[in-house]
N, CA, C and O atoms as a GROMACS GRO file, in nm:
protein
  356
    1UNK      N    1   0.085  -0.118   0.000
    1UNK     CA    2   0.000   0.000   0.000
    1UNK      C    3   0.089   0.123   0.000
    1UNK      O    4   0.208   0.109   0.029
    2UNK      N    5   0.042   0.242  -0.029
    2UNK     CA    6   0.086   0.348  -0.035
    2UNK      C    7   0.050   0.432   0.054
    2UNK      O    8  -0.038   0.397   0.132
    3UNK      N    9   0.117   0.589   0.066
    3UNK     CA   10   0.032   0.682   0.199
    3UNK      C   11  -0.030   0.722   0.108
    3UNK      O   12  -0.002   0.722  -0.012
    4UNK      N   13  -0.164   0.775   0.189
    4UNK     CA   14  -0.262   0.858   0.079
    4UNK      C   15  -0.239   1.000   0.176
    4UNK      O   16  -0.189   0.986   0.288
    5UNK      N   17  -0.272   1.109   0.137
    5UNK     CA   18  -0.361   1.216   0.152
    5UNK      C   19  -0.503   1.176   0.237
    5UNK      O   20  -0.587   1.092   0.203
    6UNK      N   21  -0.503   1.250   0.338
    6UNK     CA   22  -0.648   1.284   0.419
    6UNK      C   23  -0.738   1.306   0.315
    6UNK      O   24  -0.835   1.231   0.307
    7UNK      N   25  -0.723   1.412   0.221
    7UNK     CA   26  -0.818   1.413   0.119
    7UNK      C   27  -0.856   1.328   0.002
    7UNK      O   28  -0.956   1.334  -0.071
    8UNK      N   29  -0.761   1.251   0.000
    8UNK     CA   30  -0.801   1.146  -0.093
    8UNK      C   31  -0.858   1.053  -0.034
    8UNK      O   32  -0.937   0.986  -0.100
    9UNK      N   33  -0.839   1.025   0.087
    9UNK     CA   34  -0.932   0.890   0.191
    9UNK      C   35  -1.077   0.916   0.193
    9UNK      O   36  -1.177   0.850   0.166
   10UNK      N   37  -1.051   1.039   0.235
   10UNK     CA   38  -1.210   1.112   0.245
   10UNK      C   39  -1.252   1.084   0.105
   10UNK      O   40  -1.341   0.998   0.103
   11UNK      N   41  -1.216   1.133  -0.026
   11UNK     CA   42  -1.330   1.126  -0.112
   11UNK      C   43  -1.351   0.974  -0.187
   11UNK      O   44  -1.448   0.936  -0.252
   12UNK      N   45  -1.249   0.916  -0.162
   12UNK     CA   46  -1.242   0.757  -0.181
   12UNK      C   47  -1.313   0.697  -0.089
   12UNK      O   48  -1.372   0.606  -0.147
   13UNK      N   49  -1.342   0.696   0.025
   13UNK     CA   50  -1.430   0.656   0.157
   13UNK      C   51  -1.588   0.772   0.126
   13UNK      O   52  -1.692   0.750   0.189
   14UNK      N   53  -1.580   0.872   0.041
   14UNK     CA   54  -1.724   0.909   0.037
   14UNK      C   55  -1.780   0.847  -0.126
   14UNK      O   56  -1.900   0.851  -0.155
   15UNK      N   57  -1.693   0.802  -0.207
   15UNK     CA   58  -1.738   0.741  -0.338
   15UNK      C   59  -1.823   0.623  -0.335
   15UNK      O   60  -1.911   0.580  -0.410
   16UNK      N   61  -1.758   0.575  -0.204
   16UNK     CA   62  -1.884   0.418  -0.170
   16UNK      C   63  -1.815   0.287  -0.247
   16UNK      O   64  -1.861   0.173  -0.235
   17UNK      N   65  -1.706   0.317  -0.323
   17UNK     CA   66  -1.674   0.196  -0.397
   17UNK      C   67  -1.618   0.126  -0.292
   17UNK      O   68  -1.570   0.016  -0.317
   18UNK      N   69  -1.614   0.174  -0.165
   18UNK     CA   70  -1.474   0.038  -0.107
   18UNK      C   71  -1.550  -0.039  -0.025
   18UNK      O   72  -1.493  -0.105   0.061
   19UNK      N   73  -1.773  -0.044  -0.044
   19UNK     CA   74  -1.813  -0.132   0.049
   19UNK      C   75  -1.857  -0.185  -0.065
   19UNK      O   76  -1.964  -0.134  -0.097
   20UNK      N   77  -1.799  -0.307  -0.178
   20UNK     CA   78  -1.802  -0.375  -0.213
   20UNK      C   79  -1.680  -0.462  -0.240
   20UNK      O   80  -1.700  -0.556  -0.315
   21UNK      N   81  -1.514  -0.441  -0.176
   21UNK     CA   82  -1.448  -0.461  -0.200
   21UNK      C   83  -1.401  -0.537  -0.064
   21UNK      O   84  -1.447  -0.516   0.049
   22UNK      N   85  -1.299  -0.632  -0.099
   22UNK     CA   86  -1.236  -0.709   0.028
   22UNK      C   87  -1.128  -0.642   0.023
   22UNK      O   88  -1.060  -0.623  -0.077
   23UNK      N   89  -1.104  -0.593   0.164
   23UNK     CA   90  -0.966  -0.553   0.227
   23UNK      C   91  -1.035  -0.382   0.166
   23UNK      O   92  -0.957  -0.292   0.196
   24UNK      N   93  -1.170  -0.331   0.085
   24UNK     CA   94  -1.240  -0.229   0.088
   24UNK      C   95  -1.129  -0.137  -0.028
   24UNK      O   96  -1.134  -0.018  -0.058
   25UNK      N   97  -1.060  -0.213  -0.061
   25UNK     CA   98  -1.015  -0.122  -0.232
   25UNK      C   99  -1.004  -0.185  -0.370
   25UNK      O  100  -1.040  -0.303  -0.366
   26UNK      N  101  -0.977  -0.157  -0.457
   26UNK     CA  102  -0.951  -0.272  -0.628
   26UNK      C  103  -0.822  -0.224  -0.634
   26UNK      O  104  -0.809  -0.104  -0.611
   27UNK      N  105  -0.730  -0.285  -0.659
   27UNK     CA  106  -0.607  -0.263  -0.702
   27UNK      C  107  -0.593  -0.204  -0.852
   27UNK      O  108  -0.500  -0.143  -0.905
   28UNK      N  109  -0.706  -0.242  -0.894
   28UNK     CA  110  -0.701  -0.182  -1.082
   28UNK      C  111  -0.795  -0.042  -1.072
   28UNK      O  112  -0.776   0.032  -1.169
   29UNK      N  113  -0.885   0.004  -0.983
   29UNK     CA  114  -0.959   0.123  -0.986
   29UNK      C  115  -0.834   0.259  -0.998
   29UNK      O  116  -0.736   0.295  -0.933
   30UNK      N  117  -0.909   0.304  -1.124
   30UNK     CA  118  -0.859   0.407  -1.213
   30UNK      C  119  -0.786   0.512  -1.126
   30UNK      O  120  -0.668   0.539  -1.105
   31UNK      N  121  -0.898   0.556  -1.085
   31UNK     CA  122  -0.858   0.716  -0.984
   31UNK      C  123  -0.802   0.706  -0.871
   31UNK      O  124  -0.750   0.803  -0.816
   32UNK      N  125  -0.807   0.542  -0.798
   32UNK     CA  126  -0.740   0.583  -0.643
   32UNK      C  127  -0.588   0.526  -0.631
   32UNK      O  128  -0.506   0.567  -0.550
   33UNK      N  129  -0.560   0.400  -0.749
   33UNK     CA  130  -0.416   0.369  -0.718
   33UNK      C  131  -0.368   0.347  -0.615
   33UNK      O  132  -0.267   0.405  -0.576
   34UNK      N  133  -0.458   0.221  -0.523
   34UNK     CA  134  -0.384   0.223  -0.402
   34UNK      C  135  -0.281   0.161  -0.322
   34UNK      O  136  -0.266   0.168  -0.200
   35UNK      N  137  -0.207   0.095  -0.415
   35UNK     CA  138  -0.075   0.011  -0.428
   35UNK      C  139   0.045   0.109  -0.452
   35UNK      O  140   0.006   0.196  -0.529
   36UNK      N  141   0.172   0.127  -0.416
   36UNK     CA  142   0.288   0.148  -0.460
   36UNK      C  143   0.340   0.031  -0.536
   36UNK      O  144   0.350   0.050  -0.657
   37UNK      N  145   0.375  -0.084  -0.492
   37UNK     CA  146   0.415  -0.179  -0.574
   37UNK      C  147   0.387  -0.352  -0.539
   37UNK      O  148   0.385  -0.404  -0.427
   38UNK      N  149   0.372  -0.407  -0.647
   38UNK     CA  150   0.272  -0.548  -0.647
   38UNK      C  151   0.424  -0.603  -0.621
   38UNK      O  152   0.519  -0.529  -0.650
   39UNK      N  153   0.449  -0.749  -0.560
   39UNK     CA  154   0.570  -0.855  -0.596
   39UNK      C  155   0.547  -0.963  -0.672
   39UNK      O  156   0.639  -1.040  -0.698
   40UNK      N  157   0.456  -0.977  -0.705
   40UNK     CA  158   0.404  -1.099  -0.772
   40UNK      C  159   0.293  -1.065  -0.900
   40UNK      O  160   0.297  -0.991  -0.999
   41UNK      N  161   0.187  -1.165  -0.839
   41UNK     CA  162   0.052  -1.165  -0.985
   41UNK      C  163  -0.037  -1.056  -0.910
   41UNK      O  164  -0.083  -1.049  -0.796
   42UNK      N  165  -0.041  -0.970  -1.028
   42UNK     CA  166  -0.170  -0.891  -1.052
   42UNK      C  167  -0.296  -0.914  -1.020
   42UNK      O  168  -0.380  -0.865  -0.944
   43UNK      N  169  -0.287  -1.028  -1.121
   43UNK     CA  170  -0.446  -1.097  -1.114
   43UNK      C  171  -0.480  -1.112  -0.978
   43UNK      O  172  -0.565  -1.039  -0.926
   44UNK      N  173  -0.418  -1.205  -0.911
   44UNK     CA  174  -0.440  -1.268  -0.781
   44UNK      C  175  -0.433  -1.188  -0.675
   44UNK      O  176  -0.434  -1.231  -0.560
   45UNK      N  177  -0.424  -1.053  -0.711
   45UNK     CA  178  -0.412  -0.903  -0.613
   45UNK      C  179  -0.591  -0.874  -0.623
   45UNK      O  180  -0.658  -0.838  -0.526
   46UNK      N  181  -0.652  -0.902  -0.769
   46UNK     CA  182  -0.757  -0.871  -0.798
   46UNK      C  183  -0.881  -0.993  -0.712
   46UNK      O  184  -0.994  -0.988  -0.664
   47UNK      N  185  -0.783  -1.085  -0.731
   47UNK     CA  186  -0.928  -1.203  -0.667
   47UNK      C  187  -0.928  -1.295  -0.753
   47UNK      O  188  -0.997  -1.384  -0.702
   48UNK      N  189  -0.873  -1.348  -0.905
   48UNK     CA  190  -0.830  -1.447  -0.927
   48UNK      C  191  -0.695  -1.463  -1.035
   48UNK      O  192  -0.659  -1.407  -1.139
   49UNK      N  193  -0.651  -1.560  -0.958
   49UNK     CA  194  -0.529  -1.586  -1.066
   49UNK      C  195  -0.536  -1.639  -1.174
   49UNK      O  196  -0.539  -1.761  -1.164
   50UNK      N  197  -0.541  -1.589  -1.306
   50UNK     CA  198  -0.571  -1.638  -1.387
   50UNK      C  199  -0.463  -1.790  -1.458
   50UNK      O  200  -0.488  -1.892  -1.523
   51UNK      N  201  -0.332  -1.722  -1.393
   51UNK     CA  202  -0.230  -1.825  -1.486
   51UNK      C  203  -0.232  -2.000  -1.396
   51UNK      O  204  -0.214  -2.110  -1.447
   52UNK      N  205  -0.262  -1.965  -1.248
   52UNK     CA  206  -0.291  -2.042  -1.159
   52UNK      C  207  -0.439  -2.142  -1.210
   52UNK      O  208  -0.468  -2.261  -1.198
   53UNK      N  209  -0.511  -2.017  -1.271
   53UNK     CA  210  -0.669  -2.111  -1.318
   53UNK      C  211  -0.624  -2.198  -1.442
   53UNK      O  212  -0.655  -2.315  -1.465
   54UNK      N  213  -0.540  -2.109  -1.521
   54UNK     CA  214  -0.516  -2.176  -1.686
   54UNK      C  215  -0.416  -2.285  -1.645
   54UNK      O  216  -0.432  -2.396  -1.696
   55UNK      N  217  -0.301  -2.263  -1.546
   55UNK     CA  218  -0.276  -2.470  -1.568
   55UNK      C  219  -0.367  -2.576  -1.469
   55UNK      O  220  -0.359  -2.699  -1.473
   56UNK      N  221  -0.444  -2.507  -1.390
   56UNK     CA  222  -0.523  -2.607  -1.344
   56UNK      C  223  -0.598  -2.664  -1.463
   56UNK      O  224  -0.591  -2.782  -1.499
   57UNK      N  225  -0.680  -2.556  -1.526
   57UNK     CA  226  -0.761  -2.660  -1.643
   57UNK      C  227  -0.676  -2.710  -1.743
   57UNK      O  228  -0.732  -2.784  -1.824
   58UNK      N  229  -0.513  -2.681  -1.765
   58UNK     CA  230  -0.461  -2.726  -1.853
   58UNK      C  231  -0.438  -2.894  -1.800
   58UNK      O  232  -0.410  -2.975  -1.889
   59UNK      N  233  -0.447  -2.937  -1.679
   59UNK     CA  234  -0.447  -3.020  -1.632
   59UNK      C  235  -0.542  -3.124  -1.613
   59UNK      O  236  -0.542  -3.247  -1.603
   60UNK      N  237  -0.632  -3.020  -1.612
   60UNK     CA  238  -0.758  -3.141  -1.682
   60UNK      C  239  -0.810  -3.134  -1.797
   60UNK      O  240  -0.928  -3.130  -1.829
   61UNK      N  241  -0.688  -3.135  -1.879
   61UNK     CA  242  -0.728  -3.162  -2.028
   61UNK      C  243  -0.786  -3.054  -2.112
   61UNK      O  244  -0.802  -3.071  -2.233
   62UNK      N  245  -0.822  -2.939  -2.047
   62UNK     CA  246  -0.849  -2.799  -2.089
   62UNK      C  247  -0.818  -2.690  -2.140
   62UNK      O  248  -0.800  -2.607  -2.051
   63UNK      N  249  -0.796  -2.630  -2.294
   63UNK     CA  250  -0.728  -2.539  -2.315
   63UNK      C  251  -0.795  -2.432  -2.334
   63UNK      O  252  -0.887  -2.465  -2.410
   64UNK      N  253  -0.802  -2.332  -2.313
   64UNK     CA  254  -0.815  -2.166  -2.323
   64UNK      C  255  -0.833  -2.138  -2.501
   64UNK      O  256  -0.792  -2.215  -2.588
   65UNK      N  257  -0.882  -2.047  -2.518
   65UNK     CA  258  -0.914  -2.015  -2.705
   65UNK      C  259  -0.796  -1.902  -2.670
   65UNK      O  260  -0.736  -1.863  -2.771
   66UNK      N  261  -0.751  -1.840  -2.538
   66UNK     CA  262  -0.676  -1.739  -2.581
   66UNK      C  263  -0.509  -1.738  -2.512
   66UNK      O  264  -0.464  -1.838  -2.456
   67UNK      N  265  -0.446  -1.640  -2.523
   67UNK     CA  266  -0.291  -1.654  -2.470
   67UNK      C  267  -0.343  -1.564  -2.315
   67UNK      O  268  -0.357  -1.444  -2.292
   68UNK      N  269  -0.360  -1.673  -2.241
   68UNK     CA  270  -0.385  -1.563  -2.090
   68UNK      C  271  -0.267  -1.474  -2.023
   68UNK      O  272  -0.277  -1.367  -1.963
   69UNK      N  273  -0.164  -1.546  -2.049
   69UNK     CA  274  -0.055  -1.418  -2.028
   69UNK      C  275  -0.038  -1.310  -2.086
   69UNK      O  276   0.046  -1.236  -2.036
   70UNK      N  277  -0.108  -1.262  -2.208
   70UNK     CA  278  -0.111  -1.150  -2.282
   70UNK      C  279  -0.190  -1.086  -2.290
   70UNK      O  280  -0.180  -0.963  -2.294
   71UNK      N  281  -0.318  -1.165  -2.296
   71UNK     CA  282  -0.451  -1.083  -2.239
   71UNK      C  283  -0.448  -0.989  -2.063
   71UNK      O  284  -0.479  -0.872  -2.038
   72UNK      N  285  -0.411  -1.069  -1.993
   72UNK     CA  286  -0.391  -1.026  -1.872
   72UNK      C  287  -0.296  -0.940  -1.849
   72UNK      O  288  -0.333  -0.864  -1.759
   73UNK      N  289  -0.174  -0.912  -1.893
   73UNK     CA  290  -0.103  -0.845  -1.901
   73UNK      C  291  -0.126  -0.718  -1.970
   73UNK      O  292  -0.090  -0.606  -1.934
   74UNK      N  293  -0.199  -0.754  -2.085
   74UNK     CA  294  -0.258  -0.598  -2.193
   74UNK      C  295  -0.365  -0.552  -2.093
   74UNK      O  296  -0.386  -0.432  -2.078
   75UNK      N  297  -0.424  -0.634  -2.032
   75UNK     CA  298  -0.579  -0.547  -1.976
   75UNK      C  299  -0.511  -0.476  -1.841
   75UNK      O  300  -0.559  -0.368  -1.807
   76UNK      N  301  -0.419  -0.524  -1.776
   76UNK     CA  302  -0.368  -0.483  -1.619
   76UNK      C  303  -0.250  -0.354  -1.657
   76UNK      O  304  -0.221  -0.260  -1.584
   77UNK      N  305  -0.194  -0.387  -1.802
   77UNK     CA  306  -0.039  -0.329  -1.807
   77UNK      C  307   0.045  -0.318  -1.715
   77UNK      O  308   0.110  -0.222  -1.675
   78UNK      N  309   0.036  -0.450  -1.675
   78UNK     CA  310   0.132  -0.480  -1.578
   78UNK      C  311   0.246  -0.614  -1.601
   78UNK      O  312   0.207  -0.729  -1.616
   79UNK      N  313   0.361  -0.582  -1.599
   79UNK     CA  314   0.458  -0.719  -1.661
   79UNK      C  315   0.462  -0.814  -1.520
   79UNK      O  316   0.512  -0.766  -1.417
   80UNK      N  317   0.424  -0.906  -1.522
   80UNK     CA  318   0.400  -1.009  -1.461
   80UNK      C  319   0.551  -1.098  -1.450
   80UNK      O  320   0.624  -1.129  -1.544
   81UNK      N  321   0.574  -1.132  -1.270
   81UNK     CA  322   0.741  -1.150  -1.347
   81UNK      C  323   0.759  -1.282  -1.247
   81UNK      O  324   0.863  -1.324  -1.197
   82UNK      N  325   0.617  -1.337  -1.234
   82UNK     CA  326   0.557  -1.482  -1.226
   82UNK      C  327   0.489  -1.576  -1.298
   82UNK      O  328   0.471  -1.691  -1.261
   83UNK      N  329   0.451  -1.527  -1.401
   83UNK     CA  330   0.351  -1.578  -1.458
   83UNK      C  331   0.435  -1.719  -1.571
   83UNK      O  332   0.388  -1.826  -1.609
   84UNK      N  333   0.539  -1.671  -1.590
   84UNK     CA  334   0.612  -1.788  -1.718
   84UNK      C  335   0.682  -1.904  -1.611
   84UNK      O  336   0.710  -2.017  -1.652
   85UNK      N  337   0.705  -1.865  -1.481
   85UNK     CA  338   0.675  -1.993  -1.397
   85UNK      C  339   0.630  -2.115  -1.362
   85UNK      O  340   0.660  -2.234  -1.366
   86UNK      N  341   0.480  -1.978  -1.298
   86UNK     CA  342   0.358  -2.070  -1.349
   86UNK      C  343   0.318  -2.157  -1.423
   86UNK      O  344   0.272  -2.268  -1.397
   87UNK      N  345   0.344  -2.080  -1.562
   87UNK     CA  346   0.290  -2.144  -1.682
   87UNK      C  347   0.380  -2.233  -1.732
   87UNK      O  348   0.354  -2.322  -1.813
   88UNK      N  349   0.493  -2.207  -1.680
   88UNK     CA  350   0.595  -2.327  -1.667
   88UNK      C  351   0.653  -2.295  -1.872
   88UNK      O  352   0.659  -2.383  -1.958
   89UNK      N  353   0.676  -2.192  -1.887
   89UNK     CA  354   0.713  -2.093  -1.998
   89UNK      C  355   0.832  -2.083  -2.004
   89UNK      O  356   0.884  -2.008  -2.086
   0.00000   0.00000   0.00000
């Protein structure tokens, strides 16, 4: 996490988005940025790991129509510097 500003708590705590959230923030919400820096997966900051989901079903015989490390990476723009691990890449 990062320090915020009193005034940014306040209008982030009066926007209402953080009583639908666990731990009450999104790591990907636009305007509040409330991470300094991730060590790991993105995804799994968000609530699911995607590269963690894609070799489980690769394991049961399941493949994806798409490249989830690139999709996930283009939608987060975030370089993922776990994920070819995972994916065993």
């Amino acid at each position: 996490m990062r320090a915020y500003a009193d005034e940014e708590m306040i209008r982030y705590a009066a926007s209402g988005d953080s009583l639908d959230k666990a731990g009450a923030y999104a790591i990907q919400h636009q305007s509040f940025s409330p991470v300094e820096r991730i060590g790991g997966c993105y995804a799994n900051v968000m609530g699911l790991p995607l590269c963690h989901l894609t070799r489980a079903l690769a394991q049961l015989g399941l493949t994806l129509p798409v490249d989830v490390l690139q999709v996930c990476q283009g939608f987060t723009s975030y370089r993922c510097l776990v994920a070819g691990e995972i994916l065993q890449r």
